[in-house]
N, C-alpha and C positions, 0 to 999 in steps of 0.2 A: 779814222781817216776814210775808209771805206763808206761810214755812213753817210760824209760829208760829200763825197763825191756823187750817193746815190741821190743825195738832196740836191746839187749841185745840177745834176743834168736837167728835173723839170724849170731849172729858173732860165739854164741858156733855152731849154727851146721854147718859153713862155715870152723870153726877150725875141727870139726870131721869130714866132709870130706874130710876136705885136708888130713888128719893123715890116712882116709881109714877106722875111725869106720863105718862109716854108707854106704851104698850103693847109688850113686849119680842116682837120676832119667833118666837126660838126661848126656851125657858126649859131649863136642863138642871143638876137639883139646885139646888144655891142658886145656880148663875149665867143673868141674864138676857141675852141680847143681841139686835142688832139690826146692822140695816145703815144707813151714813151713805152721804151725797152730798154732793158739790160745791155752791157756789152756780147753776151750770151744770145740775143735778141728774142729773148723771155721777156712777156708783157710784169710792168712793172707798176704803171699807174695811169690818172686818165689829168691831164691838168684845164685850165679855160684860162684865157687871160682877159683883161681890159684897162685903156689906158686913159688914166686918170687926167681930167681938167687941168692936174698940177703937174701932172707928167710921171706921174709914179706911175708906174706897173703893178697892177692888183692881179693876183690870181688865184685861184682854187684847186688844190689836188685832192686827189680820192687816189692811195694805191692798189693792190690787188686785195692786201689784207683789211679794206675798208676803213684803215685810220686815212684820215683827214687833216688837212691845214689849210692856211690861210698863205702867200707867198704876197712879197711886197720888193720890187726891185728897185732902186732910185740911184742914177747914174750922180745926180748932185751932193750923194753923202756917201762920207766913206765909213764904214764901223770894222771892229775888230773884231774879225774871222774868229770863232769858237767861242764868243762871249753870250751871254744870254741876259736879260732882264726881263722885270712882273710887267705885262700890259694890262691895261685894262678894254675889252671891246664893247663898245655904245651904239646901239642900233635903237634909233629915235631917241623915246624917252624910257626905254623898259630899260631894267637892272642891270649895272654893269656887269660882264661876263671876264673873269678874272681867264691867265694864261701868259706863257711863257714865250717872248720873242726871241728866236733863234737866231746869231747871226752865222749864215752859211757861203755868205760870198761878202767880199769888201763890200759889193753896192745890194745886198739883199740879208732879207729876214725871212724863214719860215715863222710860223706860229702854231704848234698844232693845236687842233680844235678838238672840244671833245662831242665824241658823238651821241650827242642827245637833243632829243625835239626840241627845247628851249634854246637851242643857237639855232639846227637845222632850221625850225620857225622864223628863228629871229633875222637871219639870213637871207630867207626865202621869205618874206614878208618883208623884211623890211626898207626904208626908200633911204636914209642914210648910214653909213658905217663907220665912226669915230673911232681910233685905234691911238688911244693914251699913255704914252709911254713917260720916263724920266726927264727927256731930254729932247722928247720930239711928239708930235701930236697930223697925226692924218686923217683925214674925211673925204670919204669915198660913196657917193652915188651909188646904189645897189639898183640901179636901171636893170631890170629883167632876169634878176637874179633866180625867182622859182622856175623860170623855166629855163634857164642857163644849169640852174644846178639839178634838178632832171633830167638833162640830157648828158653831165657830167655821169653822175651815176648808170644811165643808159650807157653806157663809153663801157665803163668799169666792166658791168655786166655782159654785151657785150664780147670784149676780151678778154673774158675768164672762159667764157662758154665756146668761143672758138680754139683753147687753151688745151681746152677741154677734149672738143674733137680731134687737134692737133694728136693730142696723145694717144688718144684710141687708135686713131687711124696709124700711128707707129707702133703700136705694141702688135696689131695685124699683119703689119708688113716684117715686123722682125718674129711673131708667129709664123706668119707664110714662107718666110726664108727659112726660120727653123727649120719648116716641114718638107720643103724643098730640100734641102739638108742633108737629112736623114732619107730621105726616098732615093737620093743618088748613090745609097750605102752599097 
């Protein structure tokens, strides 16, 4: 349940950027994104969206621990919440790249992607995205995808390294109190 819920926040704020609620961090060609948080409001992952000729929602997340997927939102289909099936992803004419579609919301799917050069390539290189499924088949534009997904990972990195200072600069300040602390002994 928990995991569903942490998969669950990048698709609502991927749907409110594409609609223009929220203010997209970096924008790069047609994809906007942004960085999510925890209810804790510890960085959790960095997503981009863009919205398909057919009206799908495409989008890309990177979380902190550097796994990846693919998110697909479609208000016109409804699928069953926890069910998963085999996709296949087609990027031109190179080899299909087999994977698992998640369904995580009545109108979305994750996918995660595995991280290796031959998708990240294929991705970032390539000009269409056919995603093969059972029962359903989507094609997707990769308009400016190598430099949309560089600047997603820029996002990631980033907000680990500000994550990073955050912490420092609390262990200093709960150092400094300590010492303050004990000096009023």
């Amino acid at each position: 349940m928990i995991l569903r819920a942490l998969l669950l926040v990048p698709m609502l704020v991927a749907a409110q950027l594409a609609s223009g609620v929220l203010q997209a961090a970096f924008i790069s060609g047609i994809w906007q994104g942004d960085a999510n948080y925890d209810a804790e409001g510890k960085f959790s992952d960095c997503t981009m969206t863009a919205q398909a000729e057919s009206g799908v929602l495409i989008g890309f997340i990177i979380s902190k621990t550097h796994n990846w997927g693919l998110v697909l939102a479609d208000e016109a289909r409804a699928y069953k919440v926890g069910s998963s099936e085999p996709v296949a992803l087609v990027v031109d004419q190179r080899d299909p790249i087999p994977a698992i579609a998640k369904v995580i919301d009545v109108h979305g799917i994750l996918i995660p992607l595995e991280d290796s050069d031959p998708v990240i390539e294929a991705l970032r290189e390539g000009k269409v995205l056919t995603i093969v499924g059972k029962q359903a088949k989507f094609s997707f534009k990769l308009t400016g995808t190598k430099a949309a997904i560089a600047e997603l990972a820029a996002c990631v990195t980033e907000h680990l390294q500000s994550e990073k200072v955050e912490f420092r600069l609390q262990r200093r300040e709960n150092s400094f109190s300590m010492s303050l602390s004990l000096s009023s002994i």
